[in-house]
Residue, then its C-alpha position, 0 to 999 in steps of 0.5 A: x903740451x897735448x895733455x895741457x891742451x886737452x885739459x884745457x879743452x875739458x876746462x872750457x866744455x864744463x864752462x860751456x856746459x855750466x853756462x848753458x845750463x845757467x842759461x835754460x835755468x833762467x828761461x825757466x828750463x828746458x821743456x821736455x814734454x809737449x804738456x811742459x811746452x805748451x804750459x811754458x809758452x803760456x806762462x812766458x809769452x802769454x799765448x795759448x795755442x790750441x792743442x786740438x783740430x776740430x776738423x778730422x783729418x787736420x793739425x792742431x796748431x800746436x802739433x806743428x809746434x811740438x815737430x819743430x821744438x823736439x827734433x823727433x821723428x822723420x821727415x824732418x821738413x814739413x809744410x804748414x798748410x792753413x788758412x789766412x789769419x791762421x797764424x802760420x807766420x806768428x807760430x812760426x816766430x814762436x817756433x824760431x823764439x824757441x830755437x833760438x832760446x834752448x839750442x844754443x848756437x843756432x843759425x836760422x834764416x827766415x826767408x818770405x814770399x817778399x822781405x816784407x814778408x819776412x819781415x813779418x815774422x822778425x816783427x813777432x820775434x822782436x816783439x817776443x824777445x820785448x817781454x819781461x824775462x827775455x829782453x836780457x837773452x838779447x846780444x847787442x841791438x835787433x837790427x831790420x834783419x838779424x837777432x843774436x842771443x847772449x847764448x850765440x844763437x842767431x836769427x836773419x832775413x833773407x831776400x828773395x833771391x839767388x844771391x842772397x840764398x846761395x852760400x848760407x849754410x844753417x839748421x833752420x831755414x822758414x820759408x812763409x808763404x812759399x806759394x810767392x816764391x820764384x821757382x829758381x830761388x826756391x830750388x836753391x834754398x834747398x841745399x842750405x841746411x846742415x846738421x848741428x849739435x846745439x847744447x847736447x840737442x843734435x839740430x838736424x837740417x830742415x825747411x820748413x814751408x809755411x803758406x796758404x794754398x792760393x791756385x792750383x797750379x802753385x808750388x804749394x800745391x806741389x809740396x803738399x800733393x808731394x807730402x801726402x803721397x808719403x814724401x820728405x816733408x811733414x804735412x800739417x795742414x789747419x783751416x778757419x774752423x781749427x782756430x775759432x775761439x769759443x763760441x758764445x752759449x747764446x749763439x744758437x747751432x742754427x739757421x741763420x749761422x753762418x758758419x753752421x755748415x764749417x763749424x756744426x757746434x765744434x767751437x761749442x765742443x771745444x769749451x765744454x771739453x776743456x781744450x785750449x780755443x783758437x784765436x780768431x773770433x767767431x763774429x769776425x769769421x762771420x764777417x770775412x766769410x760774409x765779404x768773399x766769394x764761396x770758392x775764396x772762403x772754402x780755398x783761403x780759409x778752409x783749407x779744402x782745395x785751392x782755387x780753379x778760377x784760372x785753370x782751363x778744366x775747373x769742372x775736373x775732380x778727383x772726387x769725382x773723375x778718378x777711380x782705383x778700380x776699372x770694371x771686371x768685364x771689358x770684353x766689349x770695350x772698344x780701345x782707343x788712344x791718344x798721343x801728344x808728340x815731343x822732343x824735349x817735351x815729353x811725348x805722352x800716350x794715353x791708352x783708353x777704353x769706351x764701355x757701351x754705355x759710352x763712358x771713357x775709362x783712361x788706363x794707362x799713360x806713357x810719359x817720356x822725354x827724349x826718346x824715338x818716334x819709333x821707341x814710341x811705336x814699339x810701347x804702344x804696339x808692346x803695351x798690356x792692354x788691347x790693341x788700339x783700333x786707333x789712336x788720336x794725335x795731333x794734327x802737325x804731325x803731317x808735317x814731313x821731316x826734313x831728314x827722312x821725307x816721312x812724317x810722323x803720322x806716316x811713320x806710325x801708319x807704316x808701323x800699323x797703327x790706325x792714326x787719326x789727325x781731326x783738325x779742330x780748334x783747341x777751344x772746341x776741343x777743350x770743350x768736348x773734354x768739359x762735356x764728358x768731365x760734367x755733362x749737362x745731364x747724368x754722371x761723368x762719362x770720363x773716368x781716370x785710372x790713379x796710374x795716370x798721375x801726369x794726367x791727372x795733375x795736368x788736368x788740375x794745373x792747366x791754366x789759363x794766364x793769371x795777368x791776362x785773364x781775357x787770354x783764349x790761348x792756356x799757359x804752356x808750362x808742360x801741363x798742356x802735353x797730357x791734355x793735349x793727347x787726351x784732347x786728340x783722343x776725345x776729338x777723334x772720338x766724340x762730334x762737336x757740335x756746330x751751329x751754323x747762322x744765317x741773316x734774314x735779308 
């Protein structure tokens, strides 16, 4: 009986095997290198997609392409960050075409900022699927939210929510425009993939994200901070310039050009060098550039940094306020601090050192949760740099604690630490930290050390409300606490400047 069963089952592998193979051979077969790829989905979908960044330090297109199809190298999960009209959604429907097709038995979910969204992507797929040569792989009809192949591969949309996320257990999960993403659905679809052997080809379980990087203070901008520190996703990152299409021989690399300070001939290159060109025209890059502000154009469609039109410190750069090396002679430096208490919120003390010129160079930082005023004390008192002369902190820490008579700023002096509490409004405060971030006049007198990472991020993510924008008072998310104790600190340091007015009677 189990022999029989066992020939039975060898029976039906070779059938399966024989029907795939049948499957491969009518798309033309499997593609095994990335020239057979890209040749491939020129020949059978009429799409050409550019091979190579014309921006150093960016992807091409097809790069990402190539990291989805072959299932090689690690991590598998990646980030695509380009621009608007860039192509994301389209190459990402071409990403799961190819799934589908040649791993047989695939499960995949797309899921979007919106199910419009979504729904964009399962509008190129179905597209793709119309033209001659693969409408036959289709099983039964494409519906509004899912496509099963003859070969049992199957593709659906999700919704925007918990619901629909929990439970789904597939390969693939394409998540577009994940800046739109509510954070809790977004953690729940991180525990959704698993790994597969489709027709020979071992699937591992990955997320793919695909967006443009709008604000800030975004979930895009995490991920692809977390990318390029070397994390578990992939960062393949194009703008406008990656995808231009050929520019023509008559437009003069010149003034007037629009476009000459992005592109600087590079569209030009492309063609002498015989590299597949981009798909958006250069005519109409020269017209959206010419209907959006300097800070869209360069966040949306170049891809250099997101916009800081709602964030409280825009003037903060890590270009120009971080530095990896502290100067070598600090013996006259004088060593102060600054602290924002927490319970559940983290408490954060941030040591920092004035040189004479006056320049605050920001060493170091603690960032801890759910720990003692007095463990506290203990790490500022047990820190490696000098002592502190004082330190700034926040001035309701005068308030006595019910339990101990005390307050904190009572307990901290006991302890010897010279504590100072200036009482000043958060916008004047905010505004001496401006001033040391971009003075009127000569070079940034506040200066980061890169082991300050909380610091550093709150300073690029404090934000003002995006719905309110006529709002005075930040968003409190948890990226106020850093700044908040490097503003106790400045205040405490630094005189703000008062105006005072009379009427003439």
């Amino acid at each position: 009986m189990g022999t029989g069963d066992g020939d039975m089952d060898a029976a039906r592998s070779e059938d399966d095997a024989r029907a795939v193979g049948m499957f491969h051979e009518e798309l033309g077969g499997l593609p095994a290198t990335g020239d057979g790829l890209h040749a491939w989905i020129e020949e059978h979908l009429g799409v050409v997609v550019a091979r190579r960044a014309l921006i150093e330090g960016h992807s091409a297109p097809f790069e990402y392409l190539c990291h989805s199809f072959f299932e090689t190298g690690s991590p598998r999960d990646c980030v695509v960050w380009a621009n608007r009209g860039g192509g994301k959604t389209f190459l990402a429907s071409i990403a799961s075409l190819l799934d589908l097709l040649f791993k047989d038995g695939i499960e995949i979910r797309v899921l979007g900022g919106s199910l419009e969204q979504s729904g964009r992507m399962h509008s190129h797929l179905r597209e793709l699927l119309d033209r001659p040569g693969l409408a036959h792989t289709v099983d039964g009809r494409i519906t509004e939210r899912r496509v099963r192949l003859r070969n049992g591969s199957r593709l659906e949309l999700l919704a925007q929510s918990q619901r629909s996320v929990r439970g789904t257990r597939v390969q693939k999960l394409r998540c577009d425009e994940v800046e739109l993403f509510d954070p809790g659905v977004w953690e729940a679809a991180q525990l959704v993939t698993r790994s597969k052997v489709c027709a020979g080809i071992r699937v591992r379980g990955a997320v793919e994200c695909l967006s443009t990087m709008h604000v800030a203070y975004g979930l895009m901008h995490r991920l692809v901070g977390e990318a390029r520190e070397g994390g578990t996703r992939r960062l393949f990152r194009w703008g406008l310039v990656d995808v231009l299409g050929v520019c023509e021989a008559d437009r003069a690399c010149e003034a007037p050009c629009g476009l000459l300070g992005e592109c600087a001939g590079r569209a030009k290159q492309r063609d002498a060098a015989g590299m597949a060109p981009g798909h958006v025209e250069v005519d109409d890059a020269l017209t959206q550039k010419s209907r959006v502000s300097d800070a869209t154009w360069k966040s949306e469609m170049l891809c250099l940094a997101p916009k800081r039109s709602d964030c409280v410190l825009p003037e903060f750069g890590r270009e120009s306020h971080v530095v990896n090396e502290l100067p070598g002679a600090r013996d006259a430096w004088a060593w102060v601090g600054g602290m924002d208490f927490g319970i559940r919120a983290p408490t954060v003390v941030l040591w920092g050192g004035v040189d004479p010129s006056g320049v605050l160079w920001i060493c170091d930082e603690r960032v801890v949760s759910g720990v003692t005023l007095g463990e506290h004390i203990g790490a500022i008192k047990g820190a490696p740099w000098p002592s502190l002369s004082w330190i700034g902190v926040d001035p309701a820490g005068g308030q006595r604690s019910g339990q101990t008579g005390l307050s904190d700023i009572q307990a901290m002096r006991r302890e010897g630490l010279v504590v100072k509490h200036r009482r000043l409004g958060v916008g004047q405060g905010l505004e001496l930290v401006r001033a040391r971030l971009r003075p009127a006049s000569g070079a940034p007198t506040l200066l980061v050390h890169p082991r300050c990472e909380r610091l550093i991020e709150s300073l690029e993510t404090y934000r003002y409300p995006a719905d309110r924008p006529e709002s005075l008072e930040p968003v409190k998310d948890g990226s106020d606490h850093a700044v908040d104790a490097l503003r106790y600190l400045i205040q405490n340091l630094d005189r703000a400047y008062e105006a005072r007015y009379s009427r003439y009677v």
